[in-house]
Residue frames as a rotation matrix with the C-alpha (Angstrom) as fourth column:
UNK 1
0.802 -0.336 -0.494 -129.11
0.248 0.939 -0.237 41.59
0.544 0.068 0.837 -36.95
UNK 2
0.692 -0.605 0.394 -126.70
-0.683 -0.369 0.631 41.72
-0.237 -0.706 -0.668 -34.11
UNK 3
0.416 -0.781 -0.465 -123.40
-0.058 0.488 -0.871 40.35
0.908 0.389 0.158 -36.15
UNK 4
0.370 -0.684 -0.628 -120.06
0.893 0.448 0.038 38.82
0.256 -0.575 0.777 -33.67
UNK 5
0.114 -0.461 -0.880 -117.94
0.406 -0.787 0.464 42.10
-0.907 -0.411 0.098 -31.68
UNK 6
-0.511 -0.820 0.259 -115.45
0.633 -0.155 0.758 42.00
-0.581 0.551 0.598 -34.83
UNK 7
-0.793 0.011 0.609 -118.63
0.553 -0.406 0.728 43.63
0.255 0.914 0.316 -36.82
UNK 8
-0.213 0.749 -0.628 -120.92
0.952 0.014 -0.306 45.32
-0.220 -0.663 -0.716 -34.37
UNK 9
-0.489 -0.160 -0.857 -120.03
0.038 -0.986 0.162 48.55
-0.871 0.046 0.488 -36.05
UNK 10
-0.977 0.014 0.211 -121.03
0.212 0.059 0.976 47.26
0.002 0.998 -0.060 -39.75
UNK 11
-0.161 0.944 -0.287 -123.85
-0.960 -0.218 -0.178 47.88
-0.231 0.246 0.941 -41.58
UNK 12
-0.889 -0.360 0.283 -125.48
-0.189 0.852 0.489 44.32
-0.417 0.382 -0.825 -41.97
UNK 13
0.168 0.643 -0.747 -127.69
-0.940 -0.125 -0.318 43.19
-0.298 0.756 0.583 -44.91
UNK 14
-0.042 0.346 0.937 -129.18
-0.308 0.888 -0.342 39.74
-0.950 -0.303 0.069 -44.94
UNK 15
-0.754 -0.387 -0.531 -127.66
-0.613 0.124 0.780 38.23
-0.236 0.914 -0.330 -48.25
UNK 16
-0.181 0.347 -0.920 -129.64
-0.614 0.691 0.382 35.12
0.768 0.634 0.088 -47.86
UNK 17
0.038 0.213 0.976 -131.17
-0.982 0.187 -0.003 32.82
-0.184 -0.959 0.216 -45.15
UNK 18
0.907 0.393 0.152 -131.13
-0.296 0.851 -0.434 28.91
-0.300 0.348 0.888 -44.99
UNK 19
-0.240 -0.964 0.113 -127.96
-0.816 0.264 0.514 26.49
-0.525 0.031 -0.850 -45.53
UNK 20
0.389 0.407 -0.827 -127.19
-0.840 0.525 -0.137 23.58
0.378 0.748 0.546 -47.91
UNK 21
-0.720 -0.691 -0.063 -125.45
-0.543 0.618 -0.569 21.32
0.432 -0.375 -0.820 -45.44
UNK 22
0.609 0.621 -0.493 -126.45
-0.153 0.702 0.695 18.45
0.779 -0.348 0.522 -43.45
UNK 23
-0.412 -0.809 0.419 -123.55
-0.557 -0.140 -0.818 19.05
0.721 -0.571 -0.393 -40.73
UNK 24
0.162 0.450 -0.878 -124.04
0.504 0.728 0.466 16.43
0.848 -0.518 -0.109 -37.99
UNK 25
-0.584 -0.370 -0.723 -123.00
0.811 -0.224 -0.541 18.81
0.038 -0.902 0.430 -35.26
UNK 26
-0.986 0.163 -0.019 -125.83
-0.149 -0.935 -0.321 21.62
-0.070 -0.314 0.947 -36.32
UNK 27
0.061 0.938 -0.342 -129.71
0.762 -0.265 -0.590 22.63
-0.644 -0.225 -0.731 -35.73
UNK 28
-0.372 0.165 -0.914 -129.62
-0.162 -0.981 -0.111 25.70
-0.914 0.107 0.391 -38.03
UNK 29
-0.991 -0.099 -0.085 -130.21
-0.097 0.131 0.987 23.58
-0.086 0.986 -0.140 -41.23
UNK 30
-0.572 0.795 -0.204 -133.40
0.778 0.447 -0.442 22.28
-0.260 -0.412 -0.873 -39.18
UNK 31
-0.084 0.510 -0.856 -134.58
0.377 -0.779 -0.501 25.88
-0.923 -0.365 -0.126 -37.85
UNK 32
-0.143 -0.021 -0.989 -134.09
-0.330 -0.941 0.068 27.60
-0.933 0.336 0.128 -41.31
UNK 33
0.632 0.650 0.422 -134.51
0.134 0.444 -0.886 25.18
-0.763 0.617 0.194 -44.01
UNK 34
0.012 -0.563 0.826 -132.98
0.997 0.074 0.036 25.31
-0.082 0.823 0.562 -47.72
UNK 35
-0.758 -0.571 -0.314 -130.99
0.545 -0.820 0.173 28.26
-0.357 -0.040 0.933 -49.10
UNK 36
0.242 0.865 0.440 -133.33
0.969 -0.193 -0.154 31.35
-0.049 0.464 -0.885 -49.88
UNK 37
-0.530 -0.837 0.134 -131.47
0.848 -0.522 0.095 34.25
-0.009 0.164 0.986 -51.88
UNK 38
0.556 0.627 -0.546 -132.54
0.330 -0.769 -0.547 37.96
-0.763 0.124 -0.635 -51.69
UNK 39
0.830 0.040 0.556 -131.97
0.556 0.021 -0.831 39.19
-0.045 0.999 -0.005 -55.41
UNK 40
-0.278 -0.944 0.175 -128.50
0.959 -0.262 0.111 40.64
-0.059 0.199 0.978 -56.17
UNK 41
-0.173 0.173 0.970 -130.59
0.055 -0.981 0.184 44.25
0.983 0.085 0.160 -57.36
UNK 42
0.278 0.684 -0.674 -132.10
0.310 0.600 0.737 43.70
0.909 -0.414 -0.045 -53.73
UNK 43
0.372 -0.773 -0.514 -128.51
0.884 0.125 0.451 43.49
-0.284 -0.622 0.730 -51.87
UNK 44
-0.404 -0.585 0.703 -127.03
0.820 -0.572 -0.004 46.69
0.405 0.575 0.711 -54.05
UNK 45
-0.043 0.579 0.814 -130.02
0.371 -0.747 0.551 48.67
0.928 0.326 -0.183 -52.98
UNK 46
0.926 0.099 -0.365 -129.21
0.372 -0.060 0.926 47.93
0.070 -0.993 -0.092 -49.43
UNK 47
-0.010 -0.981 -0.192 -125.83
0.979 -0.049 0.200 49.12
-0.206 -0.186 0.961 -50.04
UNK 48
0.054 0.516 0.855 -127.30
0.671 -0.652 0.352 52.31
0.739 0.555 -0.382 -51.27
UNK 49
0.280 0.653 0.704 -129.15
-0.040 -0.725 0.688 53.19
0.959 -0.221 -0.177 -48.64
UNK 50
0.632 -0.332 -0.700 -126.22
0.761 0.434 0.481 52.83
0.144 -0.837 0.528 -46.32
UNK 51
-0.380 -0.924 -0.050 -124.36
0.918 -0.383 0.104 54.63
-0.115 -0.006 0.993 -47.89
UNK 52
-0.140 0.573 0.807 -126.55
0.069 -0.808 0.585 57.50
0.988 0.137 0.074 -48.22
UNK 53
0.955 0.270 -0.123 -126.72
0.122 0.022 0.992 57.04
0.271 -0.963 -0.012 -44.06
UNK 54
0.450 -0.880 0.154 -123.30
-0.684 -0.451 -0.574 57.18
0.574 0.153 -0.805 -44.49
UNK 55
0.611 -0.142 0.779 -122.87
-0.297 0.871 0.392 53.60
-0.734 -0.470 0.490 -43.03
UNK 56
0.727 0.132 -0.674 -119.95
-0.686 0.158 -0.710 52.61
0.013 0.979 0.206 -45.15
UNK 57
-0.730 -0.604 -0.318 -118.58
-0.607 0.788 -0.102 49.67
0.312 0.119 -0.943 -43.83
UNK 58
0.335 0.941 0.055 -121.34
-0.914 0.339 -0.224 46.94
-0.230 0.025 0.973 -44.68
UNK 59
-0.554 -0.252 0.794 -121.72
-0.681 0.686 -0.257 43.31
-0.480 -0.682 -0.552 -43.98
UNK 60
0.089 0.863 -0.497 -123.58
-0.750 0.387 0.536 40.49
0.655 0.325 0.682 -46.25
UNK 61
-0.164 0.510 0.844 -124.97
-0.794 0.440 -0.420 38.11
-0.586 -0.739 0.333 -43.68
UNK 62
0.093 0.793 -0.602 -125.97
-0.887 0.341 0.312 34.73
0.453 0.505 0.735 -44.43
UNK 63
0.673 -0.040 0.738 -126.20
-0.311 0.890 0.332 30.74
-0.671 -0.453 0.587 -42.25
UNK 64
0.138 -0.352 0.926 -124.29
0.571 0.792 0.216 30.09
-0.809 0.499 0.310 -46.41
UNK 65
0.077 -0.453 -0.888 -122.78
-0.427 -0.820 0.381 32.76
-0.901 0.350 -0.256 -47.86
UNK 66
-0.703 -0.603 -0.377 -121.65
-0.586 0.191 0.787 30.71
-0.403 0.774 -0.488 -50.78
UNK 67
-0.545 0.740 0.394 -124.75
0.818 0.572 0.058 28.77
-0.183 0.354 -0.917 -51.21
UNK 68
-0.180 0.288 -0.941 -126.05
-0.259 -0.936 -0.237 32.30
-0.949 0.201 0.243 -52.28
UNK 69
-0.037 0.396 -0.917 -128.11
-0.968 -0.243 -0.066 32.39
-0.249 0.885 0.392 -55.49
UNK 70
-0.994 0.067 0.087 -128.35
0.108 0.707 0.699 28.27
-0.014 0.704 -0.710 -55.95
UNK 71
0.039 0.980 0.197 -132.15
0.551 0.144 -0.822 29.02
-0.833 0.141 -0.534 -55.57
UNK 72
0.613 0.470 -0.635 -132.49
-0.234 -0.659 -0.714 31.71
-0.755 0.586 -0.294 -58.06
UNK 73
0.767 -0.431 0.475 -129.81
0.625 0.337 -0.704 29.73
0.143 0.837 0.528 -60.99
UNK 74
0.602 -0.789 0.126 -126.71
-0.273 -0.351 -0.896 31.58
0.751 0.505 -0.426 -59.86
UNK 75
0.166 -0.679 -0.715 -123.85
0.888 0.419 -0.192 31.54
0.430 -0.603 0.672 -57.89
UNK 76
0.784 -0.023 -0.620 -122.13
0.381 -0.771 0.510 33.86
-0.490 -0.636 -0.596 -55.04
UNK 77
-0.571 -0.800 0.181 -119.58
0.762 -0.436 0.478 34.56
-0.304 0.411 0.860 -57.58
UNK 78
-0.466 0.204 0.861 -122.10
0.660 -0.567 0.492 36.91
0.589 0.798 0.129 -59.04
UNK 79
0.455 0.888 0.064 -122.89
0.744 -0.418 0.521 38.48
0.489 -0.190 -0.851 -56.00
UNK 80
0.260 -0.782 -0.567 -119.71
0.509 -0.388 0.769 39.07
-0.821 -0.488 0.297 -54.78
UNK 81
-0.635 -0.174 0.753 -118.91
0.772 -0.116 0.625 40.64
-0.022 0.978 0.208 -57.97
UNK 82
-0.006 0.857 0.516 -122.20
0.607 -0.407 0.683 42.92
0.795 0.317 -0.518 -58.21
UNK 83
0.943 0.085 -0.322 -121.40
0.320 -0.502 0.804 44.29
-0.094 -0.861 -0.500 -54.47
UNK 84
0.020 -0.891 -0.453 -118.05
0.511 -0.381 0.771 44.82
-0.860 -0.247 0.447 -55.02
UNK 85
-0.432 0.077 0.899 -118.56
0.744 -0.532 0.403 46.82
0.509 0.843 0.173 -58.50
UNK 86
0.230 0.875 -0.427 -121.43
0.840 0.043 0.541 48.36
0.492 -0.483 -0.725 -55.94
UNK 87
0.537 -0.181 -0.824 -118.93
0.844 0.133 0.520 49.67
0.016 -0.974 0.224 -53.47
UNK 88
0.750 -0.124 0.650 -117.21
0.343 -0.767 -0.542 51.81
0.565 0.630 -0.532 -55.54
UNK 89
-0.048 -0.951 0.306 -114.55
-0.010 -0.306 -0.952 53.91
0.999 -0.049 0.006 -53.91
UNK 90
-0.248 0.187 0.951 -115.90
-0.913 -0.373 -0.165 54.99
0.323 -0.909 0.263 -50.14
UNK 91
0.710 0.591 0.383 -117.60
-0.702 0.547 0.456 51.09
0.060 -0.593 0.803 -49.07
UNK 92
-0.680 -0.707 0.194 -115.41
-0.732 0.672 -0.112 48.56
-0.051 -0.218 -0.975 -47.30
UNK 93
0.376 0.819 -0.433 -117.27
-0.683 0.561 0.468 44.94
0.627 0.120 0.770 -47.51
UNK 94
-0.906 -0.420 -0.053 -117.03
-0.392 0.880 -0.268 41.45
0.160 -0.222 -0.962 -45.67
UNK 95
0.003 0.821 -0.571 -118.82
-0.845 0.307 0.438 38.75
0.535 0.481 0.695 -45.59
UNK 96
-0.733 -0.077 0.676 -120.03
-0.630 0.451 -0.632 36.67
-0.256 -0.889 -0.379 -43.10
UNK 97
0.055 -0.834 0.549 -120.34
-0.502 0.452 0.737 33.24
-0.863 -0.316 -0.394 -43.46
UNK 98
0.090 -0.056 -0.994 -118.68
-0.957 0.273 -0.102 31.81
0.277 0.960 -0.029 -46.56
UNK 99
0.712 0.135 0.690 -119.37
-0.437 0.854 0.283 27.86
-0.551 -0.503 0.666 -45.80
UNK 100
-0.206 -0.970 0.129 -115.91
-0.451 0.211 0.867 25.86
-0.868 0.121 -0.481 -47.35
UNK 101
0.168 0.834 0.526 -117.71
0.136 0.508 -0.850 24.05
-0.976 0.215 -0.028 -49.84
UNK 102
0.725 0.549 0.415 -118.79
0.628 -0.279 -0.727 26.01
-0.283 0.788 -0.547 -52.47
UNK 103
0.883 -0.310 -0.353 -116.16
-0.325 -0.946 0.017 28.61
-0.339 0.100 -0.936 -51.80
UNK 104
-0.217 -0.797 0.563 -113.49
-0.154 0.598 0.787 26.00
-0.964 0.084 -0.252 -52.59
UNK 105
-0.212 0.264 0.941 -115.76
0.738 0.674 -0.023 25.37
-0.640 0.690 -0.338 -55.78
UNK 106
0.669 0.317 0.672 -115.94
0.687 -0.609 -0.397 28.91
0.283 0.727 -0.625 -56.97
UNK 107
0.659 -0.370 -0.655 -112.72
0.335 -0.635 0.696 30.25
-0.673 -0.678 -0.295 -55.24
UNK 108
-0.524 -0.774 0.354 -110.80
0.804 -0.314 0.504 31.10
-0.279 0.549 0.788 -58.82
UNK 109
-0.167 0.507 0.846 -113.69
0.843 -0.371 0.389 32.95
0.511 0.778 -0.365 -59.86
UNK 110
0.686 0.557 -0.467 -113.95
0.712 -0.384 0.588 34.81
0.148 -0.736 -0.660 -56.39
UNK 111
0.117 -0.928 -0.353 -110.45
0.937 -0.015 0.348 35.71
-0.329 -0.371 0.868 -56.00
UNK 112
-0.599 -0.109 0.793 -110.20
0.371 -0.916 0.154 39.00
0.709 0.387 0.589 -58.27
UNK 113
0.340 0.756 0.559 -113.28
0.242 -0.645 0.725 40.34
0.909 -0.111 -0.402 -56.31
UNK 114
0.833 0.048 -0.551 -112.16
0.501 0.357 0.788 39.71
0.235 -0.933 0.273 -53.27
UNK 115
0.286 -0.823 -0.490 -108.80
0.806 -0.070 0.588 40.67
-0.518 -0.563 0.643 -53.25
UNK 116
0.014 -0.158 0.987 -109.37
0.693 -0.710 -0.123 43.81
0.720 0.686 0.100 -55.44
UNK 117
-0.896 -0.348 0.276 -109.49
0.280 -0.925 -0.258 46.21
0.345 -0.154 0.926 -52.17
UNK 118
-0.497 0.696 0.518 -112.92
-0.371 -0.710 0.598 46.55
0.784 0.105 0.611 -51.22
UNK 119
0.462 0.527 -0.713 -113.28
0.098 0.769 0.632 43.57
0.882 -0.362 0.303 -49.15
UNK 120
0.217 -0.388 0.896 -111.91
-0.881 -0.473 0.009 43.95
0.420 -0.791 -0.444 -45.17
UNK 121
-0.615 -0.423 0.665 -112.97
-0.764 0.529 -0.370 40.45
-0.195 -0.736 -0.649 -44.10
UNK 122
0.062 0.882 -0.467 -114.52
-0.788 0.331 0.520 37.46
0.613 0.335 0.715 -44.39
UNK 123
0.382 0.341 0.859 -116.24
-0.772 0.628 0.094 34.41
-0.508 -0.699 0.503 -42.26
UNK 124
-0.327 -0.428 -0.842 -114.11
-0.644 0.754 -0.133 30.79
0.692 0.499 -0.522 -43.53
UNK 125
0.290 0.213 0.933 -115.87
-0.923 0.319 0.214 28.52
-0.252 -0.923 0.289 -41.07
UNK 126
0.108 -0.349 -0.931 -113.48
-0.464 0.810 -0.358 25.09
0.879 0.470 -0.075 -41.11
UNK 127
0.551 0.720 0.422 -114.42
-0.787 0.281 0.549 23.39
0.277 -0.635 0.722 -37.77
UNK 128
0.707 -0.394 0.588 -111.98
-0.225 0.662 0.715 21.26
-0.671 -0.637 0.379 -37.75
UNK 129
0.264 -0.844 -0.467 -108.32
-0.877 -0.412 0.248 20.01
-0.401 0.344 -0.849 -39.00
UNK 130
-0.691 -0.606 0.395 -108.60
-0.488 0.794 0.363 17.02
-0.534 0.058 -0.844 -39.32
UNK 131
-0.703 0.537 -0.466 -109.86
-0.207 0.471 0.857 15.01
0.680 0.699 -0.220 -42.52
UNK 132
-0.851 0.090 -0.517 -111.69
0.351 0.830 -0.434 12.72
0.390 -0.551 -0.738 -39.88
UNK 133
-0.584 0.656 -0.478 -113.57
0.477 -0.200 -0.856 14.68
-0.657 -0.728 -0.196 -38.03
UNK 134
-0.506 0.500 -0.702 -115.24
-0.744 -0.665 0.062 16.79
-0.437 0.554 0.709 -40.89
UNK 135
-0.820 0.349 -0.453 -115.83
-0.279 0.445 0.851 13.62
0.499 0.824 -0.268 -42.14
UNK 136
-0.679 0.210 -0.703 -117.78
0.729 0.302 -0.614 12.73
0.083 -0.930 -0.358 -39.13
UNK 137
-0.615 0.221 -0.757 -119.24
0.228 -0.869 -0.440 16.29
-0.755 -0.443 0.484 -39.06
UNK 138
0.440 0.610 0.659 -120.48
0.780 0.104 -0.617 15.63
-0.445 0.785 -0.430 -42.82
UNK 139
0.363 -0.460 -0.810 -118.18
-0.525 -0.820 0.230 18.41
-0.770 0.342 -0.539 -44.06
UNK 140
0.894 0.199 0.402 -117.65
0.216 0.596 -0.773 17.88
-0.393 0.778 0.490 -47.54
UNK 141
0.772 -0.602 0.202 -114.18
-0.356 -0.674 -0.648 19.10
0.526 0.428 -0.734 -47.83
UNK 142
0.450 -0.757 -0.473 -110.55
0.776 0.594 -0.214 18.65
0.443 -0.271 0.855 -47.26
UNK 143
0.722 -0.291 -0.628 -108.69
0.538 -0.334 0.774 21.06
-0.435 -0.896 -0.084 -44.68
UNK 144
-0.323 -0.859 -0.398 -105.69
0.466 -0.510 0.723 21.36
-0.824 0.049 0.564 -46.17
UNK 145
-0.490 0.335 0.805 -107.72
0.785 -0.232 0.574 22.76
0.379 0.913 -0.149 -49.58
UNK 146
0.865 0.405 0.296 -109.18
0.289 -0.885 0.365 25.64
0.409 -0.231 -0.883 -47.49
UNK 147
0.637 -0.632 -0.441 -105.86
-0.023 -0.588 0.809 26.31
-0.770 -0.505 -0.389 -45.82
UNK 148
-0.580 -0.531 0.618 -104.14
0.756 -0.070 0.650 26.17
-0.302 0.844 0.442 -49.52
UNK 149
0.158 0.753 0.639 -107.06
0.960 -0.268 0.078 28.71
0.230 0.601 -0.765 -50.26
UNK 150
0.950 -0.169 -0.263 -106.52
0.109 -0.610 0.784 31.07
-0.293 -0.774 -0.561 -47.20
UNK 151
-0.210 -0.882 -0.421 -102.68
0.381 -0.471 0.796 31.28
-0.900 0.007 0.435 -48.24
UNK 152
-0.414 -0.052 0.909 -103.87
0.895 -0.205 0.396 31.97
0.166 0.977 0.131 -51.56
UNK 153
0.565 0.661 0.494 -106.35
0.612 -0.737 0.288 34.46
0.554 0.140 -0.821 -50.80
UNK 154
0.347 -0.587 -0.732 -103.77
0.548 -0.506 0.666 35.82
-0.761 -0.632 0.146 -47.61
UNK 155
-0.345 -0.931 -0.119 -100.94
0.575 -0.310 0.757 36.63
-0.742 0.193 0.642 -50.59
UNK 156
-0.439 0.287 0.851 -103.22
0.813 -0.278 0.513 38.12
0.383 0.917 -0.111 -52.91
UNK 157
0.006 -0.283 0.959 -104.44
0.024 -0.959 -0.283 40.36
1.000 0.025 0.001 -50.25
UNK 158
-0.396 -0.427 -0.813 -102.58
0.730 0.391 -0.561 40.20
0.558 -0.815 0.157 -47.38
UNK 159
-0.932 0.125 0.339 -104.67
-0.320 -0.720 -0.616 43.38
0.168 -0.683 0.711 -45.42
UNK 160
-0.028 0.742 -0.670 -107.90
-0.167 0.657 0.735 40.75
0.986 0.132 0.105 -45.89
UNK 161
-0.458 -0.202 0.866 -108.82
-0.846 0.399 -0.354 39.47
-0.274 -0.894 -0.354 -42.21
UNK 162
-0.345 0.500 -0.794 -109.88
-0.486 0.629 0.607 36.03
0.803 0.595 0.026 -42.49
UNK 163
-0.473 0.009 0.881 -111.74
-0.869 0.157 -0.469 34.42
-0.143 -0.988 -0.066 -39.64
UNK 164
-0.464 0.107 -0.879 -112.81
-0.188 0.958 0.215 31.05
0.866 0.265 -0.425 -38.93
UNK 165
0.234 0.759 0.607 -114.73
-0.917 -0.035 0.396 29.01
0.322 -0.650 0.689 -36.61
UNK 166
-0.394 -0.539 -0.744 -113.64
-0.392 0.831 -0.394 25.60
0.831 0.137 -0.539 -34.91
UNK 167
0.529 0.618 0.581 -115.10
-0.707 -0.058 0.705 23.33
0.469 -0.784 0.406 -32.83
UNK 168
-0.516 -0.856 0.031 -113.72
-0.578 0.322 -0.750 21.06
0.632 -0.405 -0.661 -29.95
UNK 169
-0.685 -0.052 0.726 -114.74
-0.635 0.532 -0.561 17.77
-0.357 -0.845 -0.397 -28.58
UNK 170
0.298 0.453 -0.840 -116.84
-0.863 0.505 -0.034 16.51
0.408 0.735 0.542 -31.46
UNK 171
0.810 0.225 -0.542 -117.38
-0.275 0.961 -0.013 12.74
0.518 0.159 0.840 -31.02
UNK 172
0.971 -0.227 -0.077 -114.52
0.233 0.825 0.515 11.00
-0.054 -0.518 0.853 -30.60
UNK 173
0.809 -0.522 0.271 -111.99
0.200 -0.189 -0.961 13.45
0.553 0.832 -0.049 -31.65
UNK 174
0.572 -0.553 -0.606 -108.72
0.786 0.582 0.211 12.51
0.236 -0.597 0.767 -30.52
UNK 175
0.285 -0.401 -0.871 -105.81
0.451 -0.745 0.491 14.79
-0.846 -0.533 -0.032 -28.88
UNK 176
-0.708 -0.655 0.264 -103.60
0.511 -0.217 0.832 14.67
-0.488 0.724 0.489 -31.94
UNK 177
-0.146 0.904 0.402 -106.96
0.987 0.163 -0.008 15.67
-0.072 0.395 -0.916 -33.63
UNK 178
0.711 0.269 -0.650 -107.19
0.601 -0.711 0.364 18.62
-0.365 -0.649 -0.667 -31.69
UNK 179
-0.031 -0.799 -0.600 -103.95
0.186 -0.595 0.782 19.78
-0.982 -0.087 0.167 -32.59
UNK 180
-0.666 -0.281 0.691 -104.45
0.720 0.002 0.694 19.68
-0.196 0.960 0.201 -36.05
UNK 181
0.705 0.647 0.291 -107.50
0.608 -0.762 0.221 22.19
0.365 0.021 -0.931 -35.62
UNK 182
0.499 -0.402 -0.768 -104.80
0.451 -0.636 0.626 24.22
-0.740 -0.659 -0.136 -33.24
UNK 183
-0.360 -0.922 0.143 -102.65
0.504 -0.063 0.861 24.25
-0.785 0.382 0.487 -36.18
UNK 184
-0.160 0.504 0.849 -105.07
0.826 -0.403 0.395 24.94
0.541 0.764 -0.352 -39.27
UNK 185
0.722 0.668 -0.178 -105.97
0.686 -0.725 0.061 28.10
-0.088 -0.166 -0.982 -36.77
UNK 186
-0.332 -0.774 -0.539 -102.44
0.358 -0.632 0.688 29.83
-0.873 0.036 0.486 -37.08
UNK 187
-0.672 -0.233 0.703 -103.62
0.740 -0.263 0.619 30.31
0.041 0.936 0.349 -40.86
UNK 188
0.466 0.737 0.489 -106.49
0.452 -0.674 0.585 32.79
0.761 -0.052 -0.647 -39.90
UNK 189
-0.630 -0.477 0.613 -106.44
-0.064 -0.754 -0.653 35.87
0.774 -0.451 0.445 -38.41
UNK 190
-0.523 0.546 0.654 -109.34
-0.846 -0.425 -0.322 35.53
0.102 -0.722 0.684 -36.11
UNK 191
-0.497 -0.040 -0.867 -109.90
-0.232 0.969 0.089 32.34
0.836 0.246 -0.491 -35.15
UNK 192
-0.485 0.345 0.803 -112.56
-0.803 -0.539 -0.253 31.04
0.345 -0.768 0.539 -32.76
UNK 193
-0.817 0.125 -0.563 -112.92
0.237 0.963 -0.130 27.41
0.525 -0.240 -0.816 -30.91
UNK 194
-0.072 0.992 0.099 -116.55
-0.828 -0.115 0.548 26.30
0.555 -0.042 0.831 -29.75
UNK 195
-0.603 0.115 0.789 -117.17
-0.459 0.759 -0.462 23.43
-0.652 -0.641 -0.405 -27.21
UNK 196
-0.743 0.446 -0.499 -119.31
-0.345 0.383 0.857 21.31
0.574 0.808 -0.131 -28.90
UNK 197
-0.629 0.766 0.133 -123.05
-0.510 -0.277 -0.814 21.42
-0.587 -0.580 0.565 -27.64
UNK 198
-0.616 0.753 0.232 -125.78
0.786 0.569 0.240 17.88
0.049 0.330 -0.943 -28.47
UNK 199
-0.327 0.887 -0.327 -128.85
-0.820 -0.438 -0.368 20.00
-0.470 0.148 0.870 -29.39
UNK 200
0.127 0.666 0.735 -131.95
-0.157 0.745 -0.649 18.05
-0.979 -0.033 0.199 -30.46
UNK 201
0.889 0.270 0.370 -131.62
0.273 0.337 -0.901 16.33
-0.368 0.902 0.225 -33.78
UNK 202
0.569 -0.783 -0.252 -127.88
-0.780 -0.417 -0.466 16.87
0.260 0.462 -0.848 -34.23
């Protein structure tokens, strides 16, 4: 799996494939279908046998990080958890992409793992600032509730990178629009704007 620059060095290990959205701006729900988790023992054992390669900054991968484990009756709290117990002293982690959602719906429970030190970075893809346009986009969330998260998660651990995705020119979104995505990116370190591209069935 050939991950963005920021992790071209990691070890990456395919958490889970498939998304629970219905995002009017994507094709990936199409191409890949509903979430399908690889067991938690599964994900550990790939962390293993990284670290025994001595690969020990490692990547979980997924289209829906957080939509981890609704097939199998859990939740990514318990996976984040289970890798970060995993990691022990020597493995750095990050995770790549946590979809706003869910992570908004299990971010008290995440928070200890996360900000305990083991984690380097993670994927926050919020696409857009403005109420409107997510709504438009089918995003099921409110903006300023992931950027109230991100300061939360920032001050708890502030050596975290958080990165994000945003897109630009969606529908009808207006200038002022725009700026409100310009703004919501100041709250991430690594922020990254996308033209917005009609593909079939989107």
């Amino acid at each position: 799996y050939v991950g963005n620059d920021f992790a071209k060095d990691w070890f990456h290990i395919v958490a889970s494939t498939g998304c629970l959205g219905s995002c009017s701006f994507c094709a990936i729900r199409r191409a890949t279908g509903r979430p399908r988790s690889r067991p938690a023992a599964d994900i550990v054992a790939d962390m293993a046998r990284g670290r025994a390669a001595g690969l020990l900054n490692q990547l979980l991968v997924s289209t829906d990080l957080s939509a981890w484990g609704t097939d199998l009756g859990s939740s990514v709290v318990q996976l984040v958890q289970a890798a970060t117990e995993a990691a022990g002293d020597d493995l750095r982690l990050a995770g790549e992409s946590f979809e706003p959602t869910l992570f908004l719906e299990h971010f008290d429970a995440l928070l200890p793992s996360l900000a305990g030190g083991r984690w380097a970075y993670v994927g926050l893809p919020i696409q857009s600032g403005s109420a409107r346009v997510l709504s438009t986009m089918s995003r099921t969330y409110d903006p300023d509730d992931v950027l109230h998260a991100v300061r939360r998660l920032k001050g708890a651990a502030p050596d975290l990178v958080v990165r994000t995705d945003l897109i630009f020119g969606f529908g009808d979104e207006t200038e002022a629009e725009f700026e409100a995505s310009l703004v919501a990116s100041r709250s991430f370190d690594l922020p990254s704007f996308n033209a917005y591209q009609p593909r079939p069935g989107t």
